[in-house]
C-alpha positions as CSV (number, residue, x, y, z in Angstrom):
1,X,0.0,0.0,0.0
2,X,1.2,3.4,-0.7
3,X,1.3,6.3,1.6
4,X,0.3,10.1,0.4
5,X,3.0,12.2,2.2
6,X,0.6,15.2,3.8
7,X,1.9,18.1,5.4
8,X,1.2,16.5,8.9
9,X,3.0,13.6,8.4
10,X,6.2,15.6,7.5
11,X,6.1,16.7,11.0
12,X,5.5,13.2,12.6
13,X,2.6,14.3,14.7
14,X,1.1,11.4,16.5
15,X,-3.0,11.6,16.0
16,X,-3.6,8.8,18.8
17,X,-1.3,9.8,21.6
18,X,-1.8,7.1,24.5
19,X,-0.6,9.8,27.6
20,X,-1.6,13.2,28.8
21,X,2.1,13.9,28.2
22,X,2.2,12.5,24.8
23,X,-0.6,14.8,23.9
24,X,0.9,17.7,25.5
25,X,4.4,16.8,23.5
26,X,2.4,16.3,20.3
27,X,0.3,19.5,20.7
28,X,3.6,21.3,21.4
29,X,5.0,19.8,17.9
30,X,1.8,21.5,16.4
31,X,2.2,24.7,17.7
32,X,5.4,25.4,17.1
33,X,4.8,24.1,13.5
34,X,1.8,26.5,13.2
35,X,3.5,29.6,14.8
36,X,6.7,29.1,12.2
37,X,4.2,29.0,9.1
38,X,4.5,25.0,8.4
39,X,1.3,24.1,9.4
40,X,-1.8,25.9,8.1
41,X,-4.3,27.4,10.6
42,X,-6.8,24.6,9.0
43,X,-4.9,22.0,9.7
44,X,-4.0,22.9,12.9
45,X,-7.3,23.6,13.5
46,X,-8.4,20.2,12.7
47,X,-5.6,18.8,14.1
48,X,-6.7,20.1,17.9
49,X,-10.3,19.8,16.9
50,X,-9.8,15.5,16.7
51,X,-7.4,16.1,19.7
52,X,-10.5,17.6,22.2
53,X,-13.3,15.2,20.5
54,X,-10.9,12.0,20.4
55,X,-9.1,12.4,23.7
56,X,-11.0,14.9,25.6
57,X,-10.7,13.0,28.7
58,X,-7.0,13.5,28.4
59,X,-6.6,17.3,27.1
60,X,-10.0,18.7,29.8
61,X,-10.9,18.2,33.2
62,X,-14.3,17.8,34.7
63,X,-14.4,21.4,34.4
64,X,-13.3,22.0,30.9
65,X,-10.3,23.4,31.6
66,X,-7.1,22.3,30.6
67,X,-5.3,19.8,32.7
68,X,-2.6,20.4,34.9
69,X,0.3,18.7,33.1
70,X,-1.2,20.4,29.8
71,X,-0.6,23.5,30.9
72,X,2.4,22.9,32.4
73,X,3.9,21.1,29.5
74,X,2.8,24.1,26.9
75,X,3.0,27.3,28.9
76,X,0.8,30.2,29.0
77,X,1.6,31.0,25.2
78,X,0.2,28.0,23.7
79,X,-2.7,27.6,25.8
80,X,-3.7,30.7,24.5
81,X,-3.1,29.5,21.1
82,X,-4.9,26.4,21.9
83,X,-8.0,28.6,23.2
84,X,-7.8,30.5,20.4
85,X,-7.9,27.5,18.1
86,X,-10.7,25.6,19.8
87,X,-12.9,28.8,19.9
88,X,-16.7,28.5,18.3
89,X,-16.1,24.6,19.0
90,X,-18.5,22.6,21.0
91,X,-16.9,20.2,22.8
92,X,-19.0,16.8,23.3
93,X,-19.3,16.4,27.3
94,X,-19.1,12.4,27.9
């Protein structure tokens, strides 16, 4: 089978991480791809959008903030980016 090369896979970001700090580490590789111009807003966009519908458990408390070692891990910076990305969204509550 052959493999289409997209622009996300050039950056090896992980879609499925299995840890909070595999999703923090993988949503820090997509920021700092979208804040140097190599990922598009879309795609980034989307990118965060199957991260908080997929593994919403992992990224949100029971209060729909972000978790602890989320923020910790990305800083104030990319939260706000984050925030910013996720904005008009409605997030499914499980």
């Amino acid at each position: 089978m052959i493999q289409r090369r997209t622009e996300k896979s050039e950056f090896g970001i992980l879609r499925n991480p299995t840890t909070v700090k595999q999703l923090a580490n993988e949503i820090k590789i997509a920021c700092d791809a979208y804040i140097s111009k190599k990922l598009s807003e879309k795609d980034a966009r989307e990118l965060i959008c199957h991260y908080s519908i997929h593994h919403g458990n992992k990224l949100f408390d029971c209060y729909g903030n972000f978790k602890p070692t989320i923020r910790d891990r990305l800083g104030v910076k990319r939260c706000g980016l984050l925030d910013h990305l996720l904005r008009d969204i409605q997030i499914p509550m499980f």
